[in-house]
N, C-alpha and C positions, 0 to 999 in steps of 0.2 A: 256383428257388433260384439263387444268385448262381453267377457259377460259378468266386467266388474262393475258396468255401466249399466247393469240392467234394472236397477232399482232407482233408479237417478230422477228426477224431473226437472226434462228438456223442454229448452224455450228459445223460440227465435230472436236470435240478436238482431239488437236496434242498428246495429250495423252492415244486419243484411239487405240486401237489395228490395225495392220494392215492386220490382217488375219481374220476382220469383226466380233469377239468373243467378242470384248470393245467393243461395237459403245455408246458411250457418246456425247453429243451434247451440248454446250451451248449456251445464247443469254444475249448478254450485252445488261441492262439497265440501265437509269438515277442512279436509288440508289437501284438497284440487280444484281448480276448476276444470271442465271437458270441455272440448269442443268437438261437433262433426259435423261432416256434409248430410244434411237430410234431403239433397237428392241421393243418396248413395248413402244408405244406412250401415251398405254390406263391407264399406270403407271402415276401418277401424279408426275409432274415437283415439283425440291421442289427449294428455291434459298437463296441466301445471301448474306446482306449486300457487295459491293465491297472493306471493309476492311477486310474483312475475305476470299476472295479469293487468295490470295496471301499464308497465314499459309495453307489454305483447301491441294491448290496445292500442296506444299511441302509436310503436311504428305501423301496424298495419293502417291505420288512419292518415298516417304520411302519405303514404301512395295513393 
């Protein structure tokens, strides 16, 4: 994990799976929001701008 993210508080997205197969996490900051797999922590967190959280949401909710 990054370790600009290590002060962060992570929460599972409402748009993670409920049969534990999604688990997605993210952590609101001042100017990013994070996201990562917490099955695979060792995966590096990546993030975005929080004007681009809003479009991210919706296309991944497309599919």
């Amino acid at each position: 994990m990054s370790s600009g993210t290590t002060g962060l508080a992570w929460f599972k997205s409402s748009y993670s799976g409920t049969q534990g197969d999604s688990c997605v996490e993210i952590a609101m900051a001042e100017q990013a929001v994070h996201v990562r797999d917490s099955k695979d922590l060792a995966r590096p967190a990546f993030k975005m701008g929080r004007a681009e959280w809003a479009p991210f949401v919706r296309f991944v909710a497309e599919d």
